[in-house]
C-alpha positions as CSV (number, residue, x, y, z in Angstrom):
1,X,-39.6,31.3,-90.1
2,X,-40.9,34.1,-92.6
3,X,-38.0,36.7,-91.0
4,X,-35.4,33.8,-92.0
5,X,-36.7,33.4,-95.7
6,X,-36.7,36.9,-96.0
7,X,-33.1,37.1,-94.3
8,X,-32.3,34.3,-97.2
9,X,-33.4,36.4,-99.7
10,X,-31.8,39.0,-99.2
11,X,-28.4,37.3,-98.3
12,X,-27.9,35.4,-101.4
13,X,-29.1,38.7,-103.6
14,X,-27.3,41.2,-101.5
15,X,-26.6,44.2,-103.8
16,X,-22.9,44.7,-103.5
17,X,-21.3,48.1,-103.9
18,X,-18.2,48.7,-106.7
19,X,-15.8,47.7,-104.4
20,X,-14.8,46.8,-101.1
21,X,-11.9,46.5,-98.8
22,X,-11.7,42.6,-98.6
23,X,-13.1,39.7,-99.0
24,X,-13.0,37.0,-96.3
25,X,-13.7,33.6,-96.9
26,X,-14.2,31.7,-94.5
27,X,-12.6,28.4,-93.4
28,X,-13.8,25.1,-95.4
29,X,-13.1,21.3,-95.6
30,X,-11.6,20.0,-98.3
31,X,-15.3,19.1,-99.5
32,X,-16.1,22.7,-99.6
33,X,-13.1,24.3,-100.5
34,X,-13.6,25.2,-103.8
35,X,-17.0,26.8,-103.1
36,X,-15.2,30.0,-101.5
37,X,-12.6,29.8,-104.6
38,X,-14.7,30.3,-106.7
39,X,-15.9,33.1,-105.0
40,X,-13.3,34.8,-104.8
41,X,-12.5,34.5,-108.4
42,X,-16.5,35.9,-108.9
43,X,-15.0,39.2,-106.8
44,X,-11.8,39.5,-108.8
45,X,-13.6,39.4,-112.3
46,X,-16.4,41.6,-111.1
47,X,-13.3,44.0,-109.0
48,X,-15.5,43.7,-105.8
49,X,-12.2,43.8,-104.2
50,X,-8.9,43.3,-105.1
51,X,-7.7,42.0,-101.6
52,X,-8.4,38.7,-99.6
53,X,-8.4,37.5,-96.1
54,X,-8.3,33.9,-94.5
55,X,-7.4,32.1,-91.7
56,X,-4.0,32.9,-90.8
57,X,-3.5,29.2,-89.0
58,X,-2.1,25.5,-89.2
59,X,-4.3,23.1,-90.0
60,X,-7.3,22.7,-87.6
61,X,-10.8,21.7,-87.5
62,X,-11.4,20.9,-91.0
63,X,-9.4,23.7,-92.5
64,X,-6.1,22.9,-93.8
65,X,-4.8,26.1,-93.2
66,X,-3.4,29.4,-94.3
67,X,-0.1,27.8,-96.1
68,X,-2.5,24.8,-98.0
69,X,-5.8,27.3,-98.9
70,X,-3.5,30.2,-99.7
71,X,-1.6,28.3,-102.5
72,X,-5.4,26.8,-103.7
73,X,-6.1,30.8,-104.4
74,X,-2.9,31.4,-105.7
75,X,-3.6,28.1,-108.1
76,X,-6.7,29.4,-108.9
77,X,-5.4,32.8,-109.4
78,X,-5.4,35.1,-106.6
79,X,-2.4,36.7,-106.4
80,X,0.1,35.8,-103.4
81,X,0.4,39.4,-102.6
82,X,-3.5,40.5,-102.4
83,X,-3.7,37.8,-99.8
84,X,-3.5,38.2,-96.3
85,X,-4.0,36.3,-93.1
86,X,-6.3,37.2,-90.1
87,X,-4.6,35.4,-87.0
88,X,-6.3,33.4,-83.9
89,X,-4.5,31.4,-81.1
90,X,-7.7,29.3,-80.2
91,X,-7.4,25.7,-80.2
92,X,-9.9,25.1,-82.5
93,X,-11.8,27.3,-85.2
94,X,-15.3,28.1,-85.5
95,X,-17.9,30.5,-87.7
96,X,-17.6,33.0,-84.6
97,X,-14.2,32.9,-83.8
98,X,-13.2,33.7,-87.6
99,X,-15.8,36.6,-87.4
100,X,-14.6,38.2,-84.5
101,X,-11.1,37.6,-85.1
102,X,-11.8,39.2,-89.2
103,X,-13.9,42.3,-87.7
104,X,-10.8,42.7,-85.7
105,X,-8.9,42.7,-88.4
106,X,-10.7,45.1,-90.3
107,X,-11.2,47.9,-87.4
108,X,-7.3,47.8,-86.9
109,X,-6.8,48.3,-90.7
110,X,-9.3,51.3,-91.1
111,X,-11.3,48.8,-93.6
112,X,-14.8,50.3,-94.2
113,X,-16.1,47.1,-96.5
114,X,-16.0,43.4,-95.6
115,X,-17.2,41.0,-98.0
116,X,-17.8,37.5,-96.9
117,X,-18.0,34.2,-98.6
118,X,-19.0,30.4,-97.0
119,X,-20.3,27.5,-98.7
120,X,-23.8,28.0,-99.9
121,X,-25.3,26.0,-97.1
122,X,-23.3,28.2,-94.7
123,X,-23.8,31.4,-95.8
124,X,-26.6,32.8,-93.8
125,X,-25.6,31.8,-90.8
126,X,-22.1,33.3,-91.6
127,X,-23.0,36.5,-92.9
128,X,-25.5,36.6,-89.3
129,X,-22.2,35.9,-87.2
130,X,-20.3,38.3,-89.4
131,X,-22.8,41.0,-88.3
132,X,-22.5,40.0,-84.9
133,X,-19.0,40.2,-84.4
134,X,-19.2,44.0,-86.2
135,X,-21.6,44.8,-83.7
136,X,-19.6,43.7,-80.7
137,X,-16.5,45.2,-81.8
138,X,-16.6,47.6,-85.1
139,X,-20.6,48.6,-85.8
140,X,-19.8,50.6,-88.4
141,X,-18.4,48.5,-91.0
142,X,-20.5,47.6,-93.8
143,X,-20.4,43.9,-94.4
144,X,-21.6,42.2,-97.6
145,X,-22.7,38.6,-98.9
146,X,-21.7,36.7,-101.9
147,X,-22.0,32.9,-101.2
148,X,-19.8,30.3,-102.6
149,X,-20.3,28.7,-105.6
150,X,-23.1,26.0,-105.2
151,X,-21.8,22.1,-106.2
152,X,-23.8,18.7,-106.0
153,X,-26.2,19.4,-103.3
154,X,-26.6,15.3,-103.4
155,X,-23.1,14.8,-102.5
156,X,-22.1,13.7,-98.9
157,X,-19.3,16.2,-97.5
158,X,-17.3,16.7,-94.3
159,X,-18.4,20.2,-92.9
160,X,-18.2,21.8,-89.8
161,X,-14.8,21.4,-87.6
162,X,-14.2,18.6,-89.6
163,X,-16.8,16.3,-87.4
164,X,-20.1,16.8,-89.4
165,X,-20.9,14.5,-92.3
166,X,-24.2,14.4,-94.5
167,X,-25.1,15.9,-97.9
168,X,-25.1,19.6,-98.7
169,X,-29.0,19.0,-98.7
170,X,-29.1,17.6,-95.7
171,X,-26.8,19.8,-94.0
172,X,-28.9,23.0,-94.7
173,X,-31.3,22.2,-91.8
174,X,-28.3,21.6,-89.1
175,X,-27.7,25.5,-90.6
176,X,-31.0,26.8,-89.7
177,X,-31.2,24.6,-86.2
178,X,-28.0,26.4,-85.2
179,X,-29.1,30.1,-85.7
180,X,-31.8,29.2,-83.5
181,X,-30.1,28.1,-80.9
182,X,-27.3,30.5,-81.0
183,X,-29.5,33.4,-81.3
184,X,-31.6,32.1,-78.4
185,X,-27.7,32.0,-76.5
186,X,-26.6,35.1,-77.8
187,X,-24.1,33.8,-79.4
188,X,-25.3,36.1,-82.9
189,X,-27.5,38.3,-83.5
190,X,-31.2,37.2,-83.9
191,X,-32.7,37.4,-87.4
192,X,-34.8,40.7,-87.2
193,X,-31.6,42.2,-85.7
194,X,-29.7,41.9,-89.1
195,X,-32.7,42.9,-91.0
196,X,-32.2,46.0,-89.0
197,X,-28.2,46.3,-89.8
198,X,-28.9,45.7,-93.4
199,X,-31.7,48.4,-93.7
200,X,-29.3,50.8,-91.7
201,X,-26.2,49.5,-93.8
């Protein structure tokens, strides 16, 4: 449990470089939507990055998709032409199939810099599959956190695939029962493993 407090640490304090390729944020509910926004608007005052990635598909799983969540950013103001889309055929969407299908994204593209974004109670367990997929497919790209913007941590939300409900609070622990699990699976990387990428990064 210490490894993961530290992992915590130094996830929500990463220490980002001047800029970076793109940002990816990942797919949200409606609940959680904003979160990433508001990240991304964090990146474009502080010019982490002046290009973003999302889900380049309909409506599934909780997300409503690239044509709903790219005109939120554009709202918000993201401009249409810094964003793109990262493309996956599977029949539903999950924080590994983003990853992989993003690190693919960035390895075909050249991109050396990948920042990533989730909901606050997400974030670890992103930024571990995030490492993951690099590993499996592109290990030298430098990933980098910067979690969503936190909201009413008391408030009960729809989150993952559109089937879990609970508050923000409460859905913290379904966070860290999950990157045991899928760490004992293999599934991502297991926590001293991305201490080791980020002291290598």
């Amino acid at each position: 449990m210490k490894d993961l407090i530290a992992l915590t640490v130094r996830v929500f304090n990463d220490v980002l470089p001047t800029s970076t390729d793109v940002h990816f944020l990942y797919s949200q509910t409606p609940d959680n939507e904003q979160s990433v926004i508001e990240a991304a608007l964090k990146a474009k005052k502080n010019n982490f990055t002046n290009a973003w990635l999302i889900m380049q598909t309909k409506a599934i799983s909780g997300y409503e998709g690239f044509e709903v969540f790219s005109k939120s950013l554009i709202k918000a103001g993201i401009s249409e032409t810094h964003i793109m889309g990262a493309f996956s055929d599977q029949e539903i969407l999950h924080t590994l199939i983003e990853s992989m299908a993003v690190v693919s994204f960035c390895k075909e593209r050249g991109y050396k810099s990948l920042l990533v974004s989730a909901a606050p109670f997400q974030q670890v367990r992103a930024f571990m599959t995030a490492v993951t997929a690099a590993m499996r497919i592109y290990p030298t790209l430098k990933i980098y956190s910067l979690a969503g913007k936190a909201y009413d941590w008391n408030e009960k939300v729809i989150h993952s695939q559109g089937k879990t409900t609970g508050t923000r609070a409460e859905l913290i622990n379904g966070e860290i029962d999950r990157i045991g699990i899928y760490g004992e699976k293999g599934d991502i990387l297991k926590v001293p493993e991305v201490h080791a990428y980020l002291d290598r990064r």
